[in-house]
N, C-alpha and C positions, 0 to 999 in steps of 0.2 A: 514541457514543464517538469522541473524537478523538483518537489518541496525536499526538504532538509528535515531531520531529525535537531530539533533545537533551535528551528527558527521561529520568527514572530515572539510571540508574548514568552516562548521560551527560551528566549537568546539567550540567559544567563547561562544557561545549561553548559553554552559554550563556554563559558569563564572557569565555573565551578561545577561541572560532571552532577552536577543535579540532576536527576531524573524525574525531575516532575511531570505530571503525567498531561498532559495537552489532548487538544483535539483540533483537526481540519474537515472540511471538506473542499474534495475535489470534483472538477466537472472533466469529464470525457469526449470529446467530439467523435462524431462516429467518422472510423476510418482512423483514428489516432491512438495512441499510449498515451499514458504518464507514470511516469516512476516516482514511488514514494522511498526514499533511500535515506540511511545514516549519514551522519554528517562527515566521514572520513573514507580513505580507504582502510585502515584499520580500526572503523569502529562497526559496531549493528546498533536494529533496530529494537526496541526494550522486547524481551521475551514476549511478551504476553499484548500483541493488538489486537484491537475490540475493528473486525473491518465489516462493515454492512454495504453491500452493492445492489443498486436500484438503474437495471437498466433501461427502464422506460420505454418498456416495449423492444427493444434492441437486443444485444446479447452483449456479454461481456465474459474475458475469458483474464486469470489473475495467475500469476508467473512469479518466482522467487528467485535469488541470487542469495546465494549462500555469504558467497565471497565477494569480494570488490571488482577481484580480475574473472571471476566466472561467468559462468552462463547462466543465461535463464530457465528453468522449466519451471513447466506446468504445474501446479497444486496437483498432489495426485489422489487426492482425497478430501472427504468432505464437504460442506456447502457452498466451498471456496472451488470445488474441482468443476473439471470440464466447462460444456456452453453454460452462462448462467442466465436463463430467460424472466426469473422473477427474480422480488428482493429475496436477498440471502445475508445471515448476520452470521459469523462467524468469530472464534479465535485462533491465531495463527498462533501456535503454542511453542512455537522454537525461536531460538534469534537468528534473525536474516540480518542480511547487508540489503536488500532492496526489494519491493515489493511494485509488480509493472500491472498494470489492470490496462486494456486492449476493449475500444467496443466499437461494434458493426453495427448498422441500421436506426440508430439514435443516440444521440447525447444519452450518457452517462452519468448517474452523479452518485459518489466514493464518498461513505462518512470512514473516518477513521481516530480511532482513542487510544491512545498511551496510555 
């Protein structure tokens, strides 16, 4: 599952570079990814996301791409870093191109805010 920067009730964003600010949630299977990514290879995701990770007993681990054609690592700091075993709310304070959250031993569930 890839949600999009700009989709659902944001679609316009795609027409007119609106950056209205939206919110999702995602669900995690354990033993799976999901990537929350921009909508281009040359765009990101707005500076400033509000991400809260609830792994319900499981663990869940949150990985950046800077660029389109990049790699992923690790968060290497903050509430967002390493195994994360409780809720953790966070802002990811830079622009990415994609945002992958990873969880083991339980479904996961991923609020996220523009």
């Amino acid at each position: 599952m890839v949600p999009k920067f700009g989709s659902g009730l944001n679609g316009l964003n795609d027409i007119f570079g609106d950056k209205t600010m939206g919110s999702q949630v995602l669900t995690v299977a354990s033993g799976a990814s999901v990537v929350y990514e921009s909508q281009g290879p040359t765009a990101s995701l707005p500076a400033s996301l509000t991400v809260t990770v609830d792994p319900n007993g499981g663990t869940v681990t949150v990985s950046t791409r800077t660029a389109y054609a990049g790699s992923y690592h690790a968060v290497a700091d903050g509430d967002l870093s390493g195994n994360i075993t409780s809720v953790k709310t966070a802002v990811l304070g830079g622009a990415v191109n994609a945002v992958k959250f990873t969880a083991s031993g339980a479904t996961a569930t991923i609020e996220i805010a523009e």
